[in-house]
Backbone bond lengths (Angstrom), bond angles and torsions (degrees), N, CA, C in turn:
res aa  C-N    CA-C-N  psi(-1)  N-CA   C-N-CA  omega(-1)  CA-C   N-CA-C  phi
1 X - - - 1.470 - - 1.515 108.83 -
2 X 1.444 110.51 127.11 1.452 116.44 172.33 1.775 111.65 -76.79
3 X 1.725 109.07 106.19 1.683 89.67 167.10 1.508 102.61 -114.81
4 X 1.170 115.04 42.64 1.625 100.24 169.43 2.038 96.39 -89.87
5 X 1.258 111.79 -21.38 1.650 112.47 172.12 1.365 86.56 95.15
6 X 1.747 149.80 0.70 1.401 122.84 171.16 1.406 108.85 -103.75
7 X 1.592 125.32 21.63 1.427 97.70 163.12 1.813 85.56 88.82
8 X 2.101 97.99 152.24 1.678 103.68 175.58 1.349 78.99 -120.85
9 X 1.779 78.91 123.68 1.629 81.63 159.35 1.939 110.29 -132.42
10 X 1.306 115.37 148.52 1.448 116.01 -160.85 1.922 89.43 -54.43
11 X 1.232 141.92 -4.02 1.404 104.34 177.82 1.653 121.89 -113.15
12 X 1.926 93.68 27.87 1.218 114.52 169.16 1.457 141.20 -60.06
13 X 1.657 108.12 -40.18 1.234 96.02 148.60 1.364 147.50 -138.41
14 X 0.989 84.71 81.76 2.169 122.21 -164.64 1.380 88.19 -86.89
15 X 1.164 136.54 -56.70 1.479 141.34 -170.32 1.295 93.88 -53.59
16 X 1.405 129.93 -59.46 1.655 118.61 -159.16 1.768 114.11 -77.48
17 X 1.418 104.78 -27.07 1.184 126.74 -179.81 1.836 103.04 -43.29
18 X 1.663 91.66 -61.37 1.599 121.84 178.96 1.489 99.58 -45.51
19 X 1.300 103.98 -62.07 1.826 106.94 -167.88 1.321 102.58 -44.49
20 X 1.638 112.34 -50.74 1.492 116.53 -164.98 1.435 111.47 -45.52
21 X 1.552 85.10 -68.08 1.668 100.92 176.26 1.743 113.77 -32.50
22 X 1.307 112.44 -21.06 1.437 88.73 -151.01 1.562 97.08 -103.85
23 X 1.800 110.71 -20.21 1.133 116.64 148.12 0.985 137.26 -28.77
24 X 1.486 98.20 -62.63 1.797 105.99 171.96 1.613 128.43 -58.01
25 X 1.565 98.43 -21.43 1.801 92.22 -176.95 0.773 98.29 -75.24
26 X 1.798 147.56 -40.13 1.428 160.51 -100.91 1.826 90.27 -108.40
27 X 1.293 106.74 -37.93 1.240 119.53 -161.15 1.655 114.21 -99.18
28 X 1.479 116.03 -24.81 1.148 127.16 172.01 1.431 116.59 -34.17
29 X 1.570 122.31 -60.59 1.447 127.11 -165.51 1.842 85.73 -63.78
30 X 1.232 109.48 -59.91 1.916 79.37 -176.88 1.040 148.61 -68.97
31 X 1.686 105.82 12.30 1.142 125.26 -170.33 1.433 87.63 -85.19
32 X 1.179 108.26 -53.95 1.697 126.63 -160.17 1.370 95.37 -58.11
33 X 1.708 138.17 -63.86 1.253 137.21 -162.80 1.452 112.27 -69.77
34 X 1.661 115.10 -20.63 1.156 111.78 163.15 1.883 131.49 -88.94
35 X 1.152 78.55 -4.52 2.045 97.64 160.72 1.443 105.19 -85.74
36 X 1.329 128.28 -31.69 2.026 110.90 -168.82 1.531 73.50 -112.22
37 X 1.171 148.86 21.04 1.846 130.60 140.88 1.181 91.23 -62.56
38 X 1.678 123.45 -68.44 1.225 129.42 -145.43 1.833 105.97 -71.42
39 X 1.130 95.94 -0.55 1.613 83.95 -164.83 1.792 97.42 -106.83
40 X 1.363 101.47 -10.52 1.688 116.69 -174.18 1.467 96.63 -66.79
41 X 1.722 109.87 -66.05 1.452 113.96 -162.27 1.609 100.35 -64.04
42 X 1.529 117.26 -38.75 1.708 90.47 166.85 1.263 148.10 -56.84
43 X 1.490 101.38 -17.38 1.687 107.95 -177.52 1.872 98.00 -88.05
44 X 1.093 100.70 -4.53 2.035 101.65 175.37 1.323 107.62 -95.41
45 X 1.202 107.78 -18.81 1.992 112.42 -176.97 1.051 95.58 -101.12
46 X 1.281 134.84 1.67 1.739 108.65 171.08 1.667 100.21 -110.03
47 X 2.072 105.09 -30.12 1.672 92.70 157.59 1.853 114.97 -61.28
48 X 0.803 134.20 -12.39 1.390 114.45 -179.96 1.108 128.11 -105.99
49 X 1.762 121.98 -22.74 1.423 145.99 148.00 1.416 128.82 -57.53
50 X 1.479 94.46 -55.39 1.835 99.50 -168.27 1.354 111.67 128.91
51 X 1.073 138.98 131.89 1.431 122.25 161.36 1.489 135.39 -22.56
52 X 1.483 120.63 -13.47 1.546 116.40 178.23 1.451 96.20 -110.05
53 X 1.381 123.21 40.21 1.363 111.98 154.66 1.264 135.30 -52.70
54 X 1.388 112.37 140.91 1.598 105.67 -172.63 1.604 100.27 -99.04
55 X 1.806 114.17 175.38 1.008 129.04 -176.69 1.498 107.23 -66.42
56 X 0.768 131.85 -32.40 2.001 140.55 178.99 1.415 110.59 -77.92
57 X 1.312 128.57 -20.23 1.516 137.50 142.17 1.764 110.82 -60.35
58 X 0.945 102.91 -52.39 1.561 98.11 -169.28 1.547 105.02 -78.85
59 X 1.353 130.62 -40.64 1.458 132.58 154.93 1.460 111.19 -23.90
60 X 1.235 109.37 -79.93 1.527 135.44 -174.61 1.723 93.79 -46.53
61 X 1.096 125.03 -46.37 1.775 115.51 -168.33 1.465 95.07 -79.39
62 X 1.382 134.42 -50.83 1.442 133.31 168.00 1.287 122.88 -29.30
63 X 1.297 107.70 -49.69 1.800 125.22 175.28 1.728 78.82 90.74
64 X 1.275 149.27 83.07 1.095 144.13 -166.58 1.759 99.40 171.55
65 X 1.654 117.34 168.63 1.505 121.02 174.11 1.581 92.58 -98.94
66 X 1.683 86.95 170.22 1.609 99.02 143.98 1.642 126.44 -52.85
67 X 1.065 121.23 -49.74 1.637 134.04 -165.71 2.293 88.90 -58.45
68 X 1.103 100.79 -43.42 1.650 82.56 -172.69 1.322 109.83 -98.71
69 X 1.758 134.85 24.54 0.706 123.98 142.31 1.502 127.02 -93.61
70 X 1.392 111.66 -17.48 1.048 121.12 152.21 1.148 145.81 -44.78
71 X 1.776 112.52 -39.87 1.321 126.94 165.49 1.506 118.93 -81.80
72 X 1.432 90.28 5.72 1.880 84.70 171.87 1.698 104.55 -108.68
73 X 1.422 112.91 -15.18 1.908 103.42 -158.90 2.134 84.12 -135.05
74 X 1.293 108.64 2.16 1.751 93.60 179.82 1.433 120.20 72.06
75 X 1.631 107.65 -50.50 1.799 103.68 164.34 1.174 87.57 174.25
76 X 1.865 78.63 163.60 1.739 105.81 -176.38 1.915 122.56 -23.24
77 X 1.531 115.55 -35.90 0.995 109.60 177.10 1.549 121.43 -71.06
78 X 1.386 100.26 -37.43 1.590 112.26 178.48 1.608 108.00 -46.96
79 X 1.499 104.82 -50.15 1.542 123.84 171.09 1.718 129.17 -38.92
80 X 1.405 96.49 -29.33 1.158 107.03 -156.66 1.590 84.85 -113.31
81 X 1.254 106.91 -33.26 2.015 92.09 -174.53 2.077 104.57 -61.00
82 X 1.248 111.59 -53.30 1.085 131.61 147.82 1.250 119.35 1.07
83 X 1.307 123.54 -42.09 1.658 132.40 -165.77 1.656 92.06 -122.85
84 X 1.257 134.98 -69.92 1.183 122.90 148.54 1.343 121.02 26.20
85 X 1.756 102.76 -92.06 1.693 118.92 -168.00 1.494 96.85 -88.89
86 X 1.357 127.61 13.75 1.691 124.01 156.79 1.079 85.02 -74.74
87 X 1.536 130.97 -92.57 1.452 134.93 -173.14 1.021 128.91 -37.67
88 X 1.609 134.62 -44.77 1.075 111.27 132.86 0.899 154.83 53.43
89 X 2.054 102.48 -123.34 1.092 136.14 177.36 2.035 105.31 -79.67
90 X 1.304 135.74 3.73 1.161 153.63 157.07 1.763 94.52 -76.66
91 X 1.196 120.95 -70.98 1.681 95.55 -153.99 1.478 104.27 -98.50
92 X 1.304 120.51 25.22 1.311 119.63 -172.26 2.391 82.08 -113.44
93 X 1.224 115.99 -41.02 0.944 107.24 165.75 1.711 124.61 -65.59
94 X 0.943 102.40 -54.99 1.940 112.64 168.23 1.436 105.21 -33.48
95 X 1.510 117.39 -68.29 1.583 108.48 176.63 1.420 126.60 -66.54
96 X 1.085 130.26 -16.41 1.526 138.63 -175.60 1.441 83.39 -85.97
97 X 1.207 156.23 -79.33 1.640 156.09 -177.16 1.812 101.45 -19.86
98 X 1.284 92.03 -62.15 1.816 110.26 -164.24 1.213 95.80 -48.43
99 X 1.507 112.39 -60.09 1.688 118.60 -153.97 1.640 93.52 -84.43
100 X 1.425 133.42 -12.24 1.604 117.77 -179.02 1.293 89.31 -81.80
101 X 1.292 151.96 -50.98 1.388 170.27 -125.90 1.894 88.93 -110.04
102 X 0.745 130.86 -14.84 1.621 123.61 171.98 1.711 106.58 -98.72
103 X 1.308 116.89 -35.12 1.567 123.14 -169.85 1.453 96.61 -40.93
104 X 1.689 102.42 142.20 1.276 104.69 157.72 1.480 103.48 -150.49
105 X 1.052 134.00 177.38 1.706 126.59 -160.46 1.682 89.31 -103.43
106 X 1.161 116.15 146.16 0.933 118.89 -76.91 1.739 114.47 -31.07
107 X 1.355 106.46 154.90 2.126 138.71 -161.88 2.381 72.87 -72.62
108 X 1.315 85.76 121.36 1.672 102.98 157.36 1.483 126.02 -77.01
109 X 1.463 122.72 89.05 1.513 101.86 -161.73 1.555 125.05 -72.46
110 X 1.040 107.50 10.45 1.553 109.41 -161.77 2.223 81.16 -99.28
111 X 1.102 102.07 -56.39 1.447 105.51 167.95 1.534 123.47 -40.06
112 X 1.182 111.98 -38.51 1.659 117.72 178.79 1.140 104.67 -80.75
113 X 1.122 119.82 -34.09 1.564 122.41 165.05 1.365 114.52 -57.73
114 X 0.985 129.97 -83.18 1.391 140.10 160.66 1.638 126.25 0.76
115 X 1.586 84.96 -60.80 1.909 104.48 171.83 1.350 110.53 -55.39
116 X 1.479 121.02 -54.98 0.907 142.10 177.24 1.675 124.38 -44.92
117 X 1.141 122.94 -65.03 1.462 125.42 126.58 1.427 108.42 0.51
118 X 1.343 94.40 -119.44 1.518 104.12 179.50 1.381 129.73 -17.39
119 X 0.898 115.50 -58.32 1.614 136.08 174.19 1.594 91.47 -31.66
120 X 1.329 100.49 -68.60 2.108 102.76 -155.21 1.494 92.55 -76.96
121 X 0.881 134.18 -18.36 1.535 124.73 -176.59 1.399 118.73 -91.54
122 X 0.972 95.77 -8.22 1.839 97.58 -172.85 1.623 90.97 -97.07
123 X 1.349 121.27 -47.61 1.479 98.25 168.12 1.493 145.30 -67.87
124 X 1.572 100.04 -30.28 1.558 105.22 142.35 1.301 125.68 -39.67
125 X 0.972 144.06 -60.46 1.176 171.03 -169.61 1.504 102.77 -58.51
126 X 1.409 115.66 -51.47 1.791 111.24 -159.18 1.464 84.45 -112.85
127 X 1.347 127.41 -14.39 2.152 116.25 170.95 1.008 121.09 -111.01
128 X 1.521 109.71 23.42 1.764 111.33 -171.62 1.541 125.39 -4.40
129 X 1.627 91.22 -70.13 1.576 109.96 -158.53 1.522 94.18 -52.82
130 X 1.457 110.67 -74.98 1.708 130.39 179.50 1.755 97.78 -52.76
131 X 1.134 145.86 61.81 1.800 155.09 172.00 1.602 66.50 -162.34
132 X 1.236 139.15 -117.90 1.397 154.24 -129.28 1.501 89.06 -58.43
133 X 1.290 138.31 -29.56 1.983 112.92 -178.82 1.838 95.53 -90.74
134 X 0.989 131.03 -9.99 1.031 144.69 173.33 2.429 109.75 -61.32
135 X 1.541 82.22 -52.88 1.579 78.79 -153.42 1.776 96.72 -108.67
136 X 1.915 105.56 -13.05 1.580 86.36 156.30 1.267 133.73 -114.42
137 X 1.336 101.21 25.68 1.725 119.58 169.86 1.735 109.91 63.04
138 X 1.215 142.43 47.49 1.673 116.60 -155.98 1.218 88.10 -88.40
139 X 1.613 142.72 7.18 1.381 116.28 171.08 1.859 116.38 -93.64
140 X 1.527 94.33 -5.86 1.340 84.76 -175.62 1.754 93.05 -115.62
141 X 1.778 96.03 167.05 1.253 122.49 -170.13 1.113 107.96 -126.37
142 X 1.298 145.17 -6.53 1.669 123.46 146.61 1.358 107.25 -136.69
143 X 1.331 110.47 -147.35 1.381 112.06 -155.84 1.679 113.95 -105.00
144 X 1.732 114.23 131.73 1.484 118.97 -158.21 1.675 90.36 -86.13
145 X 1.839 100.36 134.65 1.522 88.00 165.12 1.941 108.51 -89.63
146 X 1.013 110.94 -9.39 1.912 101.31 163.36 1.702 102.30 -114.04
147 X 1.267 96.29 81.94 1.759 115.12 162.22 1.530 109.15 -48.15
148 X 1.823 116.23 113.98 1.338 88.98 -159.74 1.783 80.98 -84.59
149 X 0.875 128.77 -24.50 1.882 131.31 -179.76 1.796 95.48 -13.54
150 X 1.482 79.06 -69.56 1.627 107.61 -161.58 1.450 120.23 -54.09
151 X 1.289 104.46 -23.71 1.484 118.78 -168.54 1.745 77.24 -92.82
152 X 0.944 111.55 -95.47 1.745 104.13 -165.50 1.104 111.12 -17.21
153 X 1.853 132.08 -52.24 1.608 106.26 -176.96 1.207 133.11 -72.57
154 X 1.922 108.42 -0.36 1.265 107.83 169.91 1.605 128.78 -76.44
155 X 1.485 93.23 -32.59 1.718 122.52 -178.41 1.733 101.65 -63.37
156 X 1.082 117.66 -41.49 1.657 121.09 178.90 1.517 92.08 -76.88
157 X 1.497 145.08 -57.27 1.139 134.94 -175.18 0.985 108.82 -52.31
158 X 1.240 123.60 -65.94 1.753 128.42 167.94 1.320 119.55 -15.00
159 X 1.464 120.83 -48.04 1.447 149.38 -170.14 1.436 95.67 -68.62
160 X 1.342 138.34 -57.07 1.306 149.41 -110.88 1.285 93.34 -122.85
161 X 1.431 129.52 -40.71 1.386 139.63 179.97 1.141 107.11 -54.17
162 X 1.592 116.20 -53.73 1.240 127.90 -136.75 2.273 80.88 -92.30
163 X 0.809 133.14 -48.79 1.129 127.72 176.43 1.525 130.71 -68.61
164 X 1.543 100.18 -18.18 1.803 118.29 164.98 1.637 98.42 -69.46
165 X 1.214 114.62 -66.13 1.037 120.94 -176.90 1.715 118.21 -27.55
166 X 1.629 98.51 -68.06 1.880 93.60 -172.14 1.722 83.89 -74.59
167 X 1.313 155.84 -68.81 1.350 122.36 -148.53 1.725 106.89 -46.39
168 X 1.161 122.73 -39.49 1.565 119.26 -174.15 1.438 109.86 -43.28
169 X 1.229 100.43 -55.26 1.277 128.47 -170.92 1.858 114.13 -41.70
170 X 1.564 87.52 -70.02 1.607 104.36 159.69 1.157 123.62 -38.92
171 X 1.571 110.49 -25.91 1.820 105.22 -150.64 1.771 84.56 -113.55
172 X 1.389 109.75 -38.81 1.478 97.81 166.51 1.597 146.50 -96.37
173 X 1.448 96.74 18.78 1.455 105.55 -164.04 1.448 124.32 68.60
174 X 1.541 106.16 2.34 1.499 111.02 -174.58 1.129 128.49 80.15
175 X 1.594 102.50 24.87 1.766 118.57 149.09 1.095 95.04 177.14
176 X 1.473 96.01 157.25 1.783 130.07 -166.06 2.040 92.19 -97.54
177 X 1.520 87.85 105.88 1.575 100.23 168.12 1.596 122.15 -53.12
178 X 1.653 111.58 -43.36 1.378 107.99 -166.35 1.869 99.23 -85.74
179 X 1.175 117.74 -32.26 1.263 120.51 174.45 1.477 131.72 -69.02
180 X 1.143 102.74 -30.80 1.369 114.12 -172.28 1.914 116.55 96.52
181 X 1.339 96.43 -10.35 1.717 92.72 -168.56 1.215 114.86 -72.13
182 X 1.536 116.16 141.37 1.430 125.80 166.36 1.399 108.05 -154.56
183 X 1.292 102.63 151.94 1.351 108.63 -177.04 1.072 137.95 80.09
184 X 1.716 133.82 -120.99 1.143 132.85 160.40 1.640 115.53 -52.63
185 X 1.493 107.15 -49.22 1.125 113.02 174.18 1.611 126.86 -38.99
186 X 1.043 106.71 -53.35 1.649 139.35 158.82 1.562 104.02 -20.44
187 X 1.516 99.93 -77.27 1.642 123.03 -176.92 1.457 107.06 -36.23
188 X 2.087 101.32 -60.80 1.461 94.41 -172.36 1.392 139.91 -69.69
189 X 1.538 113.49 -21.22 1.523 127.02 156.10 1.334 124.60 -61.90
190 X 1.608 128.46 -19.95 1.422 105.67 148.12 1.316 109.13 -109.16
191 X 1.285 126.79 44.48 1.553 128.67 147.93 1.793 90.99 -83.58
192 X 1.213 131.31 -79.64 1.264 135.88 -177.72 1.571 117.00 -37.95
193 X 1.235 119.56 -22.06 1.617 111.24 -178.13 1.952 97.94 -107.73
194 X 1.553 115.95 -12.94 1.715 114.49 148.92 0.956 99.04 -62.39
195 X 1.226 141.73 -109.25 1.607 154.59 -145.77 1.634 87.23 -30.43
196 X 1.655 128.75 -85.44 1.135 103.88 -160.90 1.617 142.34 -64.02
197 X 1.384 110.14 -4.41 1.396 127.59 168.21 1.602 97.58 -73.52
198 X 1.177 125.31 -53.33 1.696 127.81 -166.63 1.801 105.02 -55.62
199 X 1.664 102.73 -51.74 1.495 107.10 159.65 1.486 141.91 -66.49
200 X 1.085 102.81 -22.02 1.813 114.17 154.72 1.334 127.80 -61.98
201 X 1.595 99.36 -42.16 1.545 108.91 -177.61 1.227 101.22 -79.11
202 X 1.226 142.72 -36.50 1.402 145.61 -145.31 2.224 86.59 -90.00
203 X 1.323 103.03 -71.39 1.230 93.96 174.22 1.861 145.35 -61.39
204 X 1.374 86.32 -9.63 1.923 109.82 158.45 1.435 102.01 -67.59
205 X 1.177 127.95 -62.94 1.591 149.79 172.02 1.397 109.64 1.31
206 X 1.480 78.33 -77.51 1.461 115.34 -156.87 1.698 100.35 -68.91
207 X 1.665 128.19 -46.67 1.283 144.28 -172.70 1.808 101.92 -65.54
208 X 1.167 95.51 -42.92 1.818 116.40 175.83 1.452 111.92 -49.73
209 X 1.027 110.62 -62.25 1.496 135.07 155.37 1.695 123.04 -2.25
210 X 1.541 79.88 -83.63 1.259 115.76 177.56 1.783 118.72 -55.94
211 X 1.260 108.23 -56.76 1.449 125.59 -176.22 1.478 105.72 -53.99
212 X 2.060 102.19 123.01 1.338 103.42 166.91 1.633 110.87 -66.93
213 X 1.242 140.26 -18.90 1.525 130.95 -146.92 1.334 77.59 -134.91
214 X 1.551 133.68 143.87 1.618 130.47 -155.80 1.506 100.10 -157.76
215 X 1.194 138.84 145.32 1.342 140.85 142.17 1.873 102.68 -69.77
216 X 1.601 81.00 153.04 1.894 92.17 -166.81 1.546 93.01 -74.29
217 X 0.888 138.30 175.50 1.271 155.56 -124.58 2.153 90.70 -117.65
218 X 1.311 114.33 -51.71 1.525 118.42 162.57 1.654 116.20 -49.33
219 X 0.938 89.39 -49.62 2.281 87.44 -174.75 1.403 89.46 -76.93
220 X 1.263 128.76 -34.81 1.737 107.69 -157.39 2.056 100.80 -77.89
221 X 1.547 116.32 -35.18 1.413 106.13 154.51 1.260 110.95 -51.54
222 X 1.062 133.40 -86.00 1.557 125.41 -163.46 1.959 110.85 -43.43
223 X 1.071 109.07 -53.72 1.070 103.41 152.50 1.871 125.83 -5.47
224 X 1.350 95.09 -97.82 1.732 116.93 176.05 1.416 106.47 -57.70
225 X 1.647 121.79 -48.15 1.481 116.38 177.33 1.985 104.60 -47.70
226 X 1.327 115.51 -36.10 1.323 115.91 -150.90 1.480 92.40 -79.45
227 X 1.490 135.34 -28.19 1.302 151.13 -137.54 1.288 84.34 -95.60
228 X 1.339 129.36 -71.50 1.044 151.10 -160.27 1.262 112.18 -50.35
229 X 1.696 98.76 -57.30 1.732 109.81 -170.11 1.439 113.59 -85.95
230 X 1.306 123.46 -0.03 1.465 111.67 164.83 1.950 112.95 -104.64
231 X 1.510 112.91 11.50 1.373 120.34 121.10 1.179 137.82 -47.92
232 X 0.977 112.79 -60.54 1.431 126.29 -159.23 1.779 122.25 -107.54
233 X 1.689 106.09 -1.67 1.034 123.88 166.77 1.719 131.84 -65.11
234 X 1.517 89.57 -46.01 1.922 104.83 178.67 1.379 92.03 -87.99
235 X 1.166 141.16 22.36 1.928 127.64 145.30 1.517 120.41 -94.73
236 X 2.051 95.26 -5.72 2.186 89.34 172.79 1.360 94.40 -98.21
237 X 1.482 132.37 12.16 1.249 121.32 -168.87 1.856 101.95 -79.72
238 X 1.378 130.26 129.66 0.703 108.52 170.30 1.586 113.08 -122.56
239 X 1.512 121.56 166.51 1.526 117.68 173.88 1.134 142.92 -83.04
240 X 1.742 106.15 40.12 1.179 110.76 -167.38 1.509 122.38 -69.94
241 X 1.271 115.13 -5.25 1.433 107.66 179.17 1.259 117.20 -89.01
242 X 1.395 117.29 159.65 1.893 138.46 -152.31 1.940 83.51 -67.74
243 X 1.706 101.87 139.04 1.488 90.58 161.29 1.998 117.00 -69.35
244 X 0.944 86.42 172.06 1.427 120.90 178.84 1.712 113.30 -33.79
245 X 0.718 139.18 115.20 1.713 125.88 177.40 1.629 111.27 -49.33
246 X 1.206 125.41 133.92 1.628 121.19 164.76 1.442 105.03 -58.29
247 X 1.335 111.28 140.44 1.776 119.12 160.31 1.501 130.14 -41.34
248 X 1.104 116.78 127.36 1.703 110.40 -157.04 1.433 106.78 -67.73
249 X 0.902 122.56 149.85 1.745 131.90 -179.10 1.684 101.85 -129.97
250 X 1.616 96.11 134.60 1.523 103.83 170.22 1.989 107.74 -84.15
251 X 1.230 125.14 -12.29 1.227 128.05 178.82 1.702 94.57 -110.38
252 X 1.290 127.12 109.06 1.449 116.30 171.42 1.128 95.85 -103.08
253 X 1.588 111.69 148.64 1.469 113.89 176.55 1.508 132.40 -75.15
C-alpha cells in the first residue's frame, strides 16, 4: 500500500538508490585506508612469524579478527594478492630507480644489467620472509589467474626492454650490421635477453634462498651480471673493420 498519497511509480526510488550510492563513495577512502592497515600489519606478521604465517597471527598484529579481514579482501587469497602488488609495486619501483640512476647517454648495457641485478637482490636479501610469502603463496590454495609473481616479472621485463633497447641502439647506431637487425626487430631481441635475465634472477633468488652455504649477495650480482653480459656482449660487436686483404698472387688477374 502506497501511503505517501503519490502513487508507485518506477522512478521512486532513484533518490535513495542515489543517497546510497553516494554513501558508498563517502566511505570508499576508508575502506581503502582500512585495506593498506590491513595489509601493513601483514607485512609485520610475516616479519615476525616467517612466511607461513597464519591468519590468527595476522589478526592478532591487526588488533582485529579474521571475520573483518575478510570483509575487506573476501579470502585468504584476496589477502595475499593484496601484499603481492605491495611488493610488487616495491621492486618494480626499486628497479626502475636503479636503471634511471644507471642511464647514461648513450644507456651502458652491461650497467643496466648490473642495476638490475642488484636492485632484485638487495630486496630479497633485506625482506626475506615477505620475498618467500610472496613467491610461495601459503595463504592461497589453488591457482591465481592474475599471478601477481608473474605480472611483476613482466613489469621489470617491460622496464628492461625498453632500456636494452636505446643502449643497443646507442651502441649500434640502430642496427646490427652483421645481423641485419633494425628496428622492430631490434626491440624484440632485447625483449628476449629481458625476460631471460628477469628469469634467471628470479630463479637464482629463489635457489639463493634456499642454500645453507651462499655467495654474499656482491659476487652473486657480478656473478649473473657476468653470465649475462658475455651473452649479450658479442651482439655490440660490430663489423666495422675493412675485410681482410686477398692473398698476394704473382699472376693477378
Amino acid at each position: 500500500m502506497d501511503i505517501s498519497g503519490q502513487g508507485s511509480s518506477a522512478a521512486g526510488p532513484t533518490p535513495r538508490v542515489a543517497a546510497r550510492d553516494g554513501r558508498d563513495s563517502r566511505w570508499q577512502p576508508h575502506r581503502e585506508q582500512r585495506r593498506k592497515s590491513l595489509v601493513d600489519a601483514t607485512i609485520k606478521a610475516i616479519r615476525r612469524h616467517g612466511a607461513t604465517v597464519g591468519l590468527d597471527d595476522i589478526a592478532a598484529e591487526a588488533g582485529t579478527s579474521r571475520t573483518v579481514i575478510y570483509r575487506h579482501f573476501d579470502d585468504k587469497a584476496g589477502l595475499y594478492r593484496a601484499v603481492a602488488q605491495r611488493i610488487d609495486a616495491r621492486v618494480v619501483g626499486d628497479v626502475s630507480a636503479a636503471l634511471l640512476a644507471s642511464n647514461t647517454t648513450p644507456p651502458d648495457p652491461r650497467t643496466l644489467i648490473s642495476s638490475t641485478v642488484e636492485a632484485y637482490l638487495s630486496l630479497v636479501e633485506s625482506d626475506t620472509e615477505v620475498y618467500r610469502f610472496v613467491v610461495n603463496r601459503p595463504l592461497v590454495d589453488r591457482p591465481l589467474a592474475d599471478d601477481p609473481v608473474e605480472g611483476t616479472a613482466g613489469q621489470v621485463a617491460d622496464q628492461l626492454t625498453d632500456h636494452l633497447t636505446r643502449a643497443l641502439r646507442g651502441s649500434l647506431g640502430g642496427h646490427d650490421i652483421r645481423h641485419g637487425i633494425h628496428g622492430d626487430a631490434l626491440y624484440c631481441r632485447a625483449r628476449v635477453w629481458a625476460v631471460a635475465l628477469v628469469g634467471s634472477v628470479q630463479a637464482v633468488a629463489d635457489d639463493w634462498l634456499a642454500a645453507s652455504d651462499r655467495l654474499p649477495r656482491d659476487e652473486l650480482v657480478e656473478t649473473l651480471t657476468d653470465l649475462a653480459w658475455h651473452g649479450l656482449a658479442p651482439q655490440l660487436t660490430l663489423q666495422t673493420e675493412s675485410p681482410p686483404p686477398r692473398p698476394w698472387s704473382a699472376h693477378p688477374e
